[in-house]
N, C-alpha and C positions, 0 to 999 in steps of 0.2 A: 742343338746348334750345329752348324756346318763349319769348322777352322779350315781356312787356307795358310799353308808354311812355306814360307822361303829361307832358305837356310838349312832345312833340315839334317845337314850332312854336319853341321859344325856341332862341338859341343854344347852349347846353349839347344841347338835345334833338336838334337838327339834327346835330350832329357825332354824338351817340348812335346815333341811326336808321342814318344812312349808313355807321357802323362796324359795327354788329349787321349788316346789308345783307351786309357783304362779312366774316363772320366765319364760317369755315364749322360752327363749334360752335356757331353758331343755324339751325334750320330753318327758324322762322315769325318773322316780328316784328307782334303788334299795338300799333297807337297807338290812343289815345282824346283825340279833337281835336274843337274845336268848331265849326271850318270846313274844307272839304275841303282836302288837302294837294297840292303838284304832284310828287311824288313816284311812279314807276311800277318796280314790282319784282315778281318771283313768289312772294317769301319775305315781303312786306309785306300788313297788312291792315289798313284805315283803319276805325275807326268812329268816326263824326261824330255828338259825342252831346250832351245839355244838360244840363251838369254840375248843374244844380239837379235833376233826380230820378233819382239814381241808381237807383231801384228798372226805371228804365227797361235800364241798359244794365249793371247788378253784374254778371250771370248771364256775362257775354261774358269777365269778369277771370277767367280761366283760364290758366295758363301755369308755366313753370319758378321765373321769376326777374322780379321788377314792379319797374322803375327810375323813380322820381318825382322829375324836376327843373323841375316847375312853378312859378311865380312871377310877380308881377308888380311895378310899380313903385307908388310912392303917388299919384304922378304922373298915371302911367296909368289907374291905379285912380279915382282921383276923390276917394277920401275910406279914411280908415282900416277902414271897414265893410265897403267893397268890398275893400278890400287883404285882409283879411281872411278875409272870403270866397274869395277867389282861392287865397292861401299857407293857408288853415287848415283852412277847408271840405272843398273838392272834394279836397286832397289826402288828408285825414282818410278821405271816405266812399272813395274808391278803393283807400284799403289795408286801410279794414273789408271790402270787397269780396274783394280779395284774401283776406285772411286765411279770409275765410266760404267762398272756395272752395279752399282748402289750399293758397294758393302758399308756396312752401316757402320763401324767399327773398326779400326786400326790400329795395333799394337806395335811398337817400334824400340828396338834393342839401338840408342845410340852411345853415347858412351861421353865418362865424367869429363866433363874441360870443353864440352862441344861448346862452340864459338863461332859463326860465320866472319866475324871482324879479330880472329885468332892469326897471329903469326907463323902457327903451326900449322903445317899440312895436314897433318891427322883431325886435329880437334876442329881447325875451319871446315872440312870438306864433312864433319860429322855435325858440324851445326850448320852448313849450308843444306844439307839433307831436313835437316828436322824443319830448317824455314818452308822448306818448297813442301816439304810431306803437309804441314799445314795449311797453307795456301792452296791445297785441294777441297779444303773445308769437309774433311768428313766431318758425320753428325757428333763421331767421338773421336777423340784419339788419346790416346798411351803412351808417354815417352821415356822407357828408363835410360837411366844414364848412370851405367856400374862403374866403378874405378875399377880394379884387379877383380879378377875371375878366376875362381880353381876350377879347373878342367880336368877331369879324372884324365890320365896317362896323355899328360900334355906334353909337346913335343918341341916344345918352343923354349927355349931351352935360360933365354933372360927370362920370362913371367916364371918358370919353375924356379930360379935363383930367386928374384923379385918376392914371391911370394913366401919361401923360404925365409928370408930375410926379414918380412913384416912378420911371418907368424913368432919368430924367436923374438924380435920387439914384443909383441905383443904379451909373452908370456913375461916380460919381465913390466906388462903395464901403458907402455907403450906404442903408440901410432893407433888407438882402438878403431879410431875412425874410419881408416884405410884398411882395417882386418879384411882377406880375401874373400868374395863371395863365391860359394861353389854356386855352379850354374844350374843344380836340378833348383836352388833354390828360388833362384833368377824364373827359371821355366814358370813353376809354381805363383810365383807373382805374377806373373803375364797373366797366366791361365785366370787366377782369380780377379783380376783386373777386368778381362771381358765380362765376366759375370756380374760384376758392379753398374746398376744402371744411374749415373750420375748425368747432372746436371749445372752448367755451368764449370769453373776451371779448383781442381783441389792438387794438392800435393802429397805425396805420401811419404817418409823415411822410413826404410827397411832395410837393417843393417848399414852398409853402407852405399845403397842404391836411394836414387830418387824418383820416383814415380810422378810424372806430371799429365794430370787428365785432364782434358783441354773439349768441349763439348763449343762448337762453332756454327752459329745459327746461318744461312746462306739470306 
């Protein structure tokens, strides 16, 4: 199989790459990144591209199975515009991309609370993505939706408190359900997700992630 990644720079995407890398049920892996990667493999191919014109690099989203675990912070972002841009945007035109070039297959990192009728900016603008990424009708799609993530040497410095705080609950019993997920494990799921040839719509729990596969006849 051929995986196309978007994301690959974030923690999720990192543990993704380097699993696809060493999976022998993939042949090729491309990423689509916005600065080059330090990454060197014969099964990887980087395009460094500018996610504002897609008309630049669509034609390239060719492949089996397109995993999008892009995202950034509000933080980071600067302002809700650019958050937006980042989670809504570019992952939008990447799976019209896909789709216009028949990938058969799409795996989607949204996240728990997603809502399009949410009060919240985060959770709405993360379930307005997931309505529109179906409304493309691929043959398959993938939607987790993790609460807290452990991100090896994370930087962000409330989810390191956050998470902190859940795992000492937890040792005394407590909050089990919201226990943090590390993200190779997240990766892991994805990966084994595309490999599942289902039909019709199932759900999966794993740990405290939801997997919703959704197969949509045109």
């Amino acid at each position: 199989m051929k995986a196309l990644v978007i994301g690959a720079t974030g923690a999720t995407g990192k543990d993704l790459v380097n699993q696809l890398l060493n999976d022998k049920d993939f042949e090729k892996v491309d990423v689509f990144v916005r600065k080059p990667i330090d990454i060197q493999d014969n099964k990887l191919k980087v395009h460094v591209v500018n996610f504002e014109k897609p008309e630049e690099w669509k034609d390239s989203v060719k492949g089996d199975v397109a995993f999008s675990c892009l995202g950034t912070t509000l933080k980071s972002a600067g302002s809700k515009e650019a958050q937006r841009k980042v989670d809504f945007d570019y992952q939008y035109e990447f799976a019209k991309a896909a789709k216009e070039n028949e990938v058969d297959d799409y795996v989607l990192v949204s996240a728990y609370g997603a809502n399009p009728k949410s009060k919240i900016f985060y959770s709405k603008m993360k379930g307005e993505l997931e309505e529109a990424v179906k409304q493309l009708h691929f043959n398959k799609i993938t939607i987790f939706k993790p609460g807290m993530l452990e991100r090896k040497d994370s930087e962000r410095t409330g989810e390191v408190l956050g998470s902190r705080i859940i795992k000492f609950a937890n040792k005394l019993g407590l909050l089990e359900s919201q226990k943090p997920l590390p993200t190779d494990i997240l990766a892991k799921a994805m990966i084994n997700s595309a490999k599942i040839k289902s039909n019709g719509y199932s759900s999966i729990k794993l740990g405290n992630i939801f997997c919703f596969a959704e197969k949509s006849n045109e």
